[in-house]
C-alpha positions as CSV (number, residue, x, y, z in Angstrom):
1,X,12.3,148.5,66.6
2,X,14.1,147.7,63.5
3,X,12.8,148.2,60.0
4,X,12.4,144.5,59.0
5,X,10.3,143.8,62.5
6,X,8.6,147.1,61.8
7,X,7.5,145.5,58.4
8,X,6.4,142.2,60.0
9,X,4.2,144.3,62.4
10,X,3.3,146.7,59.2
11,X,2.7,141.7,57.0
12,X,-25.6,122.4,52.9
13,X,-28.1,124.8,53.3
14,X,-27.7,125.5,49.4
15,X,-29.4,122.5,49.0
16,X,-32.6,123.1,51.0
17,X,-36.1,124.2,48.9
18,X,-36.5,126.6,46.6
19,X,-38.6,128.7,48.4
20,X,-36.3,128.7,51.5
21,X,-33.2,129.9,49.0
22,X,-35.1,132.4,47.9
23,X,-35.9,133.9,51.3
24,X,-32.4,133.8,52.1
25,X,-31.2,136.1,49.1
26,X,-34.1,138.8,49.1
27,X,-31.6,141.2,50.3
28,X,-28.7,140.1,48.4
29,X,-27.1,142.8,46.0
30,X,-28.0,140.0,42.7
31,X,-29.6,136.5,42.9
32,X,-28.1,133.4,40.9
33,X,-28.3,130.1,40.8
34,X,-25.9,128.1,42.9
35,X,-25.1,126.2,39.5
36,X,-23.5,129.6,38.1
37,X,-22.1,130.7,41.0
38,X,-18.4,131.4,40.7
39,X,-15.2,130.8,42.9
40,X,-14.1,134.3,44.3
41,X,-10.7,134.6,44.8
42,X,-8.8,138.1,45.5
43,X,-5.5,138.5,45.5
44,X,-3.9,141.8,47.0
45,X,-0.3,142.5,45.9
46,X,0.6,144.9,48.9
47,X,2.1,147.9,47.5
48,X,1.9,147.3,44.2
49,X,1.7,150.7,41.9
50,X,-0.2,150.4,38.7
51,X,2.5,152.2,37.0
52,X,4.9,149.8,37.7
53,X,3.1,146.9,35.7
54,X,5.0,146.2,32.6
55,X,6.0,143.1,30.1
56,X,9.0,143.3,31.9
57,X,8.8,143.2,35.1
58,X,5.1,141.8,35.6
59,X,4.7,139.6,32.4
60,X,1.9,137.7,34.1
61,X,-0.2,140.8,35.6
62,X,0.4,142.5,31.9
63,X,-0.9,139.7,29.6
64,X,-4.0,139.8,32.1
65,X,-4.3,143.1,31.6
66,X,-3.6,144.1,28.2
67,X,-3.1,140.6,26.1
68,X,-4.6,140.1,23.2
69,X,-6.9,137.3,24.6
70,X,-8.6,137.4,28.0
71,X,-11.7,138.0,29.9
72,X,-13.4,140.3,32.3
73,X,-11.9,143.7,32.9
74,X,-8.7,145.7,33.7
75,X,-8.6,149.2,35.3
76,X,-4.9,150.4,35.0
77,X,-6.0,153.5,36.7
78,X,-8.3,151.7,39.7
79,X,-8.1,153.9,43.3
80,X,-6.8,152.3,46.6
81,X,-9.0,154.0,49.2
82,X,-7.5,157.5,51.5
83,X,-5.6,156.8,53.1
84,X,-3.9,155.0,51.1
85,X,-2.1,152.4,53.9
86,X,-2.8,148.9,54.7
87,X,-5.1,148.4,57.0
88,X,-7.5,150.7,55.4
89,X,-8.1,149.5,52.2
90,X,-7.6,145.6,53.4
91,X,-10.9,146.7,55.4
92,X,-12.2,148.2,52.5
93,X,-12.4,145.8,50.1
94,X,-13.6,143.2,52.6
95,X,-16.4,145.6,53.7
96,X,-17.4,147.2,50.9
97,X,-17.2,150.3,52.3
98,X,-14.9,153.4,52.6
99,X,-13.3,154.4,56.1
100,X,-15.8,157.0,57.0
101,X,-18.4,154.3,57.6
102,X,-15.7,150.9,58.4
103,X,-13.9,153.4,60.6
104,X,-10.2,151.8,60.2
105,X,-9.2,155.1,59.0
106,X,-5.4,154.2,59.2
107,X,-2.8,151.8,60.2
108,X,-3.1,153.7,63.8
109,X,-5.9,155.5,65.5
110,X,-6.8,158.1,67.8
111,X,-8.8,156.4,70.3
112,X,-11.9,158.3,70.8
113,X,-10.8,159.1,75.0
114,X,-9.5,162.2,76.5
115,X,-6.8,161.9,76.7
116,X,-6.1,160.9,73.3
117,X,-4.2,158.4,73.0
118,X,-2.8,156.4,70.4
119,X,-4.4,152.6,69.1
120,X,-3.4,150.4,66.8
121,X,-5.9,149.2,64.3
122,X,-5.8,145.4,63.8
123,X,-8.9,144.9,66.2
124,X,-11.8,143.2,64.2
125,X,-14.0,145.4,67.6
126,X,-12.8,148.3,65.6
127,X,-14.5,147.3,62.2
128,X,-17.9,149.1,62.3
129,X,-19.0,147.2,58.9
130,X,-19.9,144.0,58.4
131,X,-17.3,141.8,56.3
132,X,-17.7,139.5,53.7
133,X,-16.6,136.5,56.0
134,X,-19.1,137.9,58.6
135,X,-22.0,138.0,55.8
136,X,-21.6,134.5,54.3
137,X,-21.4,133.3,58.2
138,X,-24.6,134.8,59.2
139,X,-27.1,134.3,55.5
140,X,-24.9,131.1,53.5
141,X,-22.8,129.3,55.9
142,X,-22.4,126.7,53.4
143,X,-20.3,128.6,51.9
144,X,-16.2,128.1,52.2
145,X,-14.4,131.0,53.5
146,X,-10.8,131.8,54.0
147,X,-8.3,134.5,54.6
148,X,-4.1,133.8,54.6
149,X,-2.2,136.9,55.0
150,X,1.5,137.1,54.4
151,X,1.4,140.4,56.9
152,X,0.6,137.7,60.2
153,X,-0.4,141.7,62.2
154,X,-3.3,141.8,59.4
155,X,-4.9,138.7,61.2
156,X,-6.6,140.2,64.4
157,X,-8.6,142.3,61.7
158,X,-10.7,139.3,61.1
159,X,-11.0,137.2,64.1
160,X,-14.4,136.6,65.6
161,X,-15.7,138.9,67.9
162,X,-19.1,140.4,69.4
163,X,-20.2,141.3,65.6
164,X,-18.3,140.1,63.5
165,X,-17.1,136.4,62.3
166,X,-14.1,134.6,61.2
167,X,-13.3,133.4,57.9
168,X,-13.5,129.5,57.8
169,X,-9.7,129.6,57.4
170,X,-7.4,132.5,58.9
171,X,-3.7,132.0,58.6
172,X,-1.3,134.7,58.6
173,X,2.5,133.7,58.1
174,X,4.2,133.4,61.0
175,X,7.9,133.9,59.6
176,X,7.2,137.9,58.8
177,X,7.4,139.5,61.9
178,X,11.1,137.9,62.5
179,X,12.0,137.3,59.2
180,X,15.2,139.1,58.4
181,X,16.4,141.7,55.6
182,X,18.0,139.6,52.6
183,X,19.6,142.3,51.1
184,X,19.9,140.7,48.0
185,X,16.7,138.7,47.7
186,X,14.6,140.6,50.2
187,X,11.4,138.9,51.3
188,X,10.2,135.7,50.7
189,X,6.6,135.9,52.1
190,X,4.8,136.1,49.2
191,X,6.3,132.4,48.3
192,X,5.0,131.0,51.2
193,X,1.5,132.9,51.2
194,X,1.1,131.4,47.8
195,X,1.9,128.0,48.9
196,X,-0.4,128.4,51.9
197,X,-2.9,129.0,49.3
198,X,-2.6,126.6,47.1
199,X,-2.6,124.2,50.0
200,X,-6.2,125.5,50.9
201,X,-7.5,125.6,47.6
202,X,-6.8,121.8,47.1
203,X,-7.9,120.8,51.0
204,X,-10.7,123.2,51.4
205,X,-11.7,124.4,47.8
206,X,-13.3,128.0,49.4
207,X,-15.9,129.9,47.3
208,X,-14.4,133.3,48.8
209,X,-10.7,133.2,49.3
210,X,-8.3,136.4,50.0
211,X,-4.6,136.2,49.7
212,X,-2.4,139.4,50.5
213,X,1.1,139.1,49.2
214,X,3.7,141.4,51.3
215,X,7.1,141.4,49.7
216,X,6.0,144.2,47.3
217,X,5.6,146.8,50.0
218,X,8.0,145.1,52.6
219,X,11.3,145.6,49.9
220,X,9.8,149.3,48.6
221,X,9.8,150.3,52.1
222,X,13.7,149.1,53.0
223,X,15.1,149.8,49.5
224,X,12.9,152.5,47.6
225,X,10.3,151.6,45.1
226,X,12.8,152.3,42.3
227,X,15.4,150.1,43.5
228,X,16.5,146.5,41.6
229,X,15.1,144.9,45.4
230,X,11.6,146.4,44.9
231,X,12.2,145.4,40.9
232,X,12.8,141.6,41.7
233,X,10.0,141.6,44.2
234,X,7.5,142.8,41.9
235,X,8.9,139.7,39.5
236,X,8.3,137.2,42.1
237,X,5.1,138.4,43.2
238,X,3.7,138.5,39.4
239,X,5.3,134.9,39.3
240,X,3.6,133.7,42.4
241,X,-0.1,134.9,40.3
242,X,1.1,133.0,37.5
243,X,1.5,130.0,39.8
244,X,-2.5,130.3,41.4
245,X,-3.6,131.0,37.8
246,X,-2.0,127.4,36.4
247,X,-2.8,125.5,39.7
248,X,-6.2,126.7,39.0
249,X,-6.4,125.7,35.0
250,X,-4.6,122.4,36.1
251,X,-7.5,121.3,38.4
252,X,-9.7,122.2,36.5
253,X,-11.1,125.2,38.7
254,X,-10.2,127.9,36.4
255,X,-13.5,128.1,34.7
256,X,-15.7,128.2,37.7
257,X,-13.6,130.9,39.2
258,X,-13.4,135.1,39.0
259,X,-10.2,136.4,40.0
260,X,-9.8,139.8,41.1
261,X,-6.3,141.5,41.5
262,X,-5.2,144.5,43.5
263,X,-2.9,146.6,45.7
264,X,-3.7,148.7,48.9
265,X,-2.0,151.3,47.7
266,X,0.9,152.6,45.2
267,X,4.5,153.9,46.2
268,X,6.2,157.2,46.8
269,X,10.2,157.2,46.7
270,X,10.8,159.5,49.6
271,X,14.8,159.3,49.4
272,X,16.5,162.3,49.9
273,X,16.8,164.6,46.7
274,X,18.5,167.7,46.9
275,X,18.4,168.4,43.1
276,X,14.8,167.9,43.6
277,X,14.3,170.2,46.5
278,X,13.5,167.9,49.0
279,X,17.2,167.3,50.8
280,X,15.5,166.9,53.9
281,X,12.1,164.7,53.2
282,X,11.2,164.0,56.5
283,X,8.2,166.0,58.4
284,X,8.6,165.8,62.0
285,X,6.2,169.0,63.2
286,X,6.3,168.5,67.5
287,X,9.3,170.2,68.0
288,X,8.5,172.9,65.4
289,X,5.1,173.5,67.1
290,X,6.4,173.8,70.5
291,X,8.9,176.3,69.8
292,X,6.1,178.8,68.3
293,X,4.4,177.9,71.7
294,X,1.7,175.5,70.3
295,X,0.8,173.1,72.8
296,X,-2.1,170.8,73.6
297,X,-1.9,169.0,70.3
298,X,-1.1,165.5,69.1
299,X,0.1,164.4,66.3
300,X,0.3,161.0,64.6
301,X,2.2,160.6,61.5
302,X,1.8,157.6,59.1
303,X,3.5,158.1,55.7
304,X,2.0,161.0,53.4
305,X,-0.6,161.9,55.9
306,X,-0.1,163.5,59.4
307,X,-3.7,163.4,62.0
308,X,-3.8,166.4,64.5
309,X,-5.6,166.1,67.7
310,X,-6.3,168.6,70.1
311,X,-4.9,165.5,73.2
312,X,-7.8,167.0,75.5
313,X,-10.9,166.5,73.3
314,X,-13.3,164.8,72.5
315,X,-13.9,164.6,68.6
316,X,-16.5,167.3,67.7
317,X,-16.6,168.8,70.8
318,X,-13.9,171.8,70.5
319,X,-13.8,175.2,72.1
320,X,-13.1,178.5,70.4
321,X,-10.0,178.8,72.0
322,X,-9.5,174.9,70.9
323,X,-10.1,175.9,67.1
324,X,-8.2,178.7,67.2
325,X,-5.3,175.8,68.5
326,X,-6.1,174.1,65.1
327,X,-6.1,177.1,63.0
328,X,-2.6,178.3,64.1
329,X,-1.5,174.6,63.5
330,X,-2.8,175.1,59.9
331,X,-1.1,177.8,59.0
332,X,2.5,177.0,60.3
333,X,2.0,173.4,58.8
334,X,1.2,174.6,55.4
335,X,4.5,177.3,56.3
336,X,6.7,174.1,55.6
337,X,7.3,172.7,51.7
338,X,6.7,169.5,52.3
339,X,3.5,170.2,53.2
340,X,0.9,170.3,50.4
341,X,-2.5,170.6,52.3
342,X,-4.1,170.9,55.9
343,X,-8.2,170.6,56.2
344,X,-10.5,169.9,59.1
345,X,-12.6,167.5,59.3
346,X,-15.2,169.7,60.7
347,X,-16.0,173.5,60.1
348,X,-13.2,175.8,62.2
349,X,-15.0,179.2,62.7
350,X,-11.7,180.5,63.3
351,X,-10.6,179.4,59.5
352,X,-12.4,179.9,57.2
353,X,-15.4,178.3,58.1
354,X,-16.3,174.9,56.2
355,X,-13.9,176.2,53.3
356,X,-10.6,174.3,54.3
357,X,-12.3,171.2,55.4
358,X,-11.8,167.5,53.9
359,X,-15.7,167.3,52.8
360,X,-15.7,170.7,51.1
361,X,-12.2,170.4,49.3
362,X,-11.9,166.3,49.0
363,X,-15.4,164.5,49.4
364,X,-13.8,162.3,47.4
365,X,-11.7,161.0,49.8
366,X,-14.6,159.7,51.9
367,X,-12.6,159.9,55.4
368,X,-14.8,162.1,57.2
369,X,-15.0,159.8,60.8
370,X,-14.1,160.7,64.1
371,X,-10.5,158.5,64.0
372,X,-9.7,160.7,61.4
373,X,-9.2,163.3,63.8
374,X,-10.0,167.1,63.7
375,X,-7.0,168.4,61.4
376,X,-5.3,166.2,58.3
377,X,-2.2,167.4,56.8
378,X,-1.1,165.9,53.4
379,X,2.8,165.7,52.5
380,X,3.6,166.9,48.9
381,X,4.9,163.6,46.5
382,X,8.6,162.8,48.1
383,X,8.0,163.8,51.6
384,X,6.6,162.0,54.7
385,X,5.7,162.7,58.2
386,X,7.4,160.9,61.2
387,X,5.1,162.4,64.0
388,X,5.8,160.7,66.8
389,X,9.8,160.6,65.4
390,X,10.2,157.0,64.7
391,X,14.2,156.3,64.1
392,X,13.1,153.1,61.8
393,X,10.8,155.3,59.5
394,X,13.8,157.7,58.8
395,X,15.7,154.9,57.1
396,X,13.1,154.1,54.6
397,X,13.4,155.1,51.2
398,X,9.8,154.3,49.9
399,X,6.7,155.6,51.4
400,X,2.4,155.7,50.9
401,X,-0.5,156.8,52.4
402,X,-1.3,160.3,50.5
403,X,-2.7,160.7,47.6
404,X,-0.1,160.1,45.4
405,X,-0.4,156.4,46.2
406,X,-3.8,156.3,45.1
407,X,-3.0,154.5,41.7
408,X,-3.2,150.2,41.7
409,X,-4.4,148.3,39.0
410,X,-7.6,146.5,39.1
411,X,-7.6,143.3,37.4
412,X,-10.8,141.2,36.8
413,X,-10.5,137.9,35.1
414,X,-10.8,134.1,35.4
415,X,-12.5,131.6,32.8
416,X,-15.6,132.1,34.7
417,X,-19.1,132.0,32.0
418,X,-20.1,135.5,33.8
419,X,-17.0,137.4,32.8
420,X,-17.0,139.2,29.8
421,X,-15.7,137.2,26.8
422,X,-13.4,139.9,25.6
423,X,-11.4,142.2,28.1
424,X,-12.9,145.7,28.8
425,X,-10.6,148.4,29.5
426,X,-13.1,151.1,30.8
427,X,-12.0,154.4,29.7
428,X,-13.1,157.9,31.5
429,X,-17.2,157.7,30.5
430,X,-16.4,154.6,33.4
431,X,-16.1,155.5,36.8
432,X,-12.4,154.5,38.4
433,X,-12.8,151.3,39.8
434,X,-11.8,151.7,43.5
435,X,-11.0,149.3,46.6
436,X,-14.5,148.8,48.1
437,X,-16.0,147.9,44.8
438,X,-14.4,144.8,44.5
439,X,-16.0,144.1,47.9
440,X,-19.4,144.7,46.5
441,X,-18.7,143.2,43.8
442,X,-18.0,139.7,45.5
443,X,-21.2,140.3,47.5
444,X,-23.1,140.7,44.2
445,X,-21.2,136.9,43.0
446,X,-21.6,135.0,45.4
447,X,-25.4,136.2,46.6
448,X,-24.5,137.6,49.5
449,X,-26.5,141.0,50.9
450,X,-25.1,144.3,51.5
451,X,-22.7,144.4,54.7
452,X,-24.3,146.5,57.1
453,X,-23.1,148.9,59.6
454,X,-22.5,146.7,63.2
455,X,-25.5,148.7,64.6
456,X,-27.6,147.1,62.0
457,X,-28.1,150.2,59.5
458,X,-27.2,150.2,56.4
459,X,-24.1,151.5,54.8
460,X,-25.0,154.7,52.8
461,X,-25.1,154.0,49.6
462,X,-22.5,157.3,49.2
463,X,-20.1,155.7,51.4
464,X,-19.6,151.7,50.0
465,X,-18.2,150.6,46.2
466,X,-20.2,149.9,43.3
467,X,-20.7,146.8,41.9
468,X,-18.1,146.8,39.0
469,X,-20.9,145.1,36.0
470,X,-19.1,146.5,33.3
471,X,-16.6,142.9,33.9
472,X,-19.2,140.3,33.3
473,X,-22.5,139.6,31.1
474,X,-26.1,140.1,31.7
């Protein structure tokens, strides 16, 4: 599989009584009237690292930011979700919730069989929160939903299935999984996804719309997030904002609308460097393993973070001499440089006890699910694991998925009466705004309840966002 296919893969009943609305909303995260209810619309810019905004390169994205006139709120430090890939914080924000309770802990999964094999993610069976789409379907079906996706592999995430509903609209383009290298223009998904939405916006006029543009990460991938490729698609995907924001003012919608802007995650240039010390970037630990006589394990490598299995258990359910597997793993992992952490997700008697594991050392990270599998190893900035080898990933110059992708800009804004009149820019007495916040925060707009858990339990409140208030007005 080539690198540009490998990309395409990686691309009413408001008007009933007043008593019956009221019903309806008891367990919604805020209540308001259907009068000042705004227009959601989110638009993800797929790879796009908050350090690379500038006047420059993202006039449109800046003057949102940081003009000297505009509304709502800008986080230029706001957190994509561990890990920080696709799929994963996609999920989060339409959830709500962080991995450990949505379970799409990566772009690719350890299926929870012995053996363990090796799923991919984009099943909307594998979501176990409720989404957004599946919320408004089941309490304010009234309300106009819709989805487009320049990454078509992202639609499966959100079809209909045994718990969860559709979107009104799902469209994913169907040009990225052939579409070719340009290699001087690159990508030119993010075009179309922007016509695609404009198109719905004038046809359907949704009250919760999500657009993911691709080129970003496609072109950072191919050419290095540092190259003039990656520069020119950050300048068309900042110009394809600017073209929602004046459709928007031109019909008139702007001021009934909040607009949130995002990535899924920053970008790593993982080129080789000798004068850096990384001549050799790649982390391919299977043969390396098998020579010291380490067998039994599997290991599934996805950009700066590596999941270790043992292939014959269950999750939870290791023997001594199965942690004692793991522990040996540890230690000749962290033996190489590119390595810059290994924890457990569960306590290895063998190692330290609870000491090295992800919910002693990085609680933070909020990964601890049985996908995530019972060993994580994190690559050190410039390096990235290719655990099964993959031939296409060694070509790529550009890499995420550790922590040193964490870093997107969150953007809050729209002429909507709710938004704060003059920009906040909330510094450090503010928690970081994060992925799964902006779901709960479009809950909290448009009166929708919490998502729940598919089993019908709720989400802890430690593992879903917070509803970002500092944006708008009492």
């Amino acid at each position: 599989m080539g690198p540009a296919a490998w990309l395409g893969w990686v691309g009413g009943i408001l008007g009933l009584t007043v008593g019956l609305t009221a019903c309806a909303t008891v367990s919604a995260v805020g209540v308001t009237a259907a009068s000042e209810r705004p227009r959601v619309y989110i638009v993800l810019v797929d790879g796009l690292d908050s350090r690379r905004i500038s006047e420059t390169l993202t006039p449109t994205l800046w003057k949102l930011g940081t003009g000297a006139r505009g509304k709502g709120a800008f986080y230029r430090e706001g957190r994509a979700v561990m890990p920080t890939v696709t799929n994963t914080n996609h999920i989060s924000i339409m959830t709500g919730a962080y991995a450990e309770a949505h379970g799409v802990v990566n772009n690719a999964l350890w299926a929870e069989t012995v053996p363990r094999t090796v799923i991919m993610s984009e099943r909307a069976d594998l979501l176990q929160v409720e989404t957004l789409f599946t919320v408004a379907e089941r309490t304010r079906p009234a309300l106009v939903t819709a989805a487009l996706f320049g990454k078509t592999r992202l639609v499966p995430l959100l079809t209909t299935s045994k718990k969860q509903h559709a979107p009104d609209i799902l469209w994913g383009d169907p040009d990225t999984p052939t579409e070719p290298v340009d290699r001087n223009r690159g990508f030119a998904s993010d075009r179309r996804t922007m016509d695609k939405a404009l198109e719905v916006i004038a046809t359907n006029n949704p009250d919760l719309l999500f657009v993911g543009l691709p080129d970003v990460d496609r072109t950072s991938h191919v050419f290095g997030p540092d190259s003039h490729r990656a520069r020119a698609a950050l300048i068309e995907a900042d110009r394809q904002v600017d073209r929602l924001i004046r459709a928007l003012k031109r019909s008139g919608l702007w001021n009934d609308t909040v607009l949130m802007i995002t990535a899924d995650h920053g970008f790593a240039d993982v080129s080789p460097n000798a004068a850096a010390g990384r001549p050799y970037p790649m982390i391919t630990l299977g043969a390396a393993l098998e020579a010291q006589g380490i067998a039994g394990v599997g290991l599934l490598g996805l950009g700066g973070m590596e999941s270790v299995v043992i292939a014959e258990a269950k999750p939870g359910s290791l023997t001594s001499d199965q942690h004692a597997v793991l522990a040996k793993v540890r230690h000749h992992a962290l033996e190489h440089p590119g390595v810059q952490a290994a924890l457990y997700r569960n306590d290895n008697p063998h190692d330290g006890g609870a000491q090295y594991t992800i919910g002693h050392a990085r609680p933070d990270w909020r990964i601890d699910h049985p996908r995530t599998g019972a060993l994580v190893l994190v690559g050190r900035p410039g390096y990235h694991f290719v655990d099964p080898f993959r031939p296409w990933a060694a070509s790529f110059l550009g890499m995420h998925g550790g922590p040193d992708a964490q870093l997107v800009p969150i953007i809050i804004t729209g002429g909507h009466a709710r938004l704060q009149p003059e920009r906040v820019t909330p510094g450090e007495e503010t928690a970081p705004a994060a992925n799964p916040d902006l779901g709960m925060t479009a809950a909290w707009l448009l009166d929708l309840r919490v998502p729940r858990l598919t089993t019908g339990k709720r989400v802890p409140e430690s593992s879903r966002g917070r509803i970002l208030r500092e944006a708008f007005v009492d």
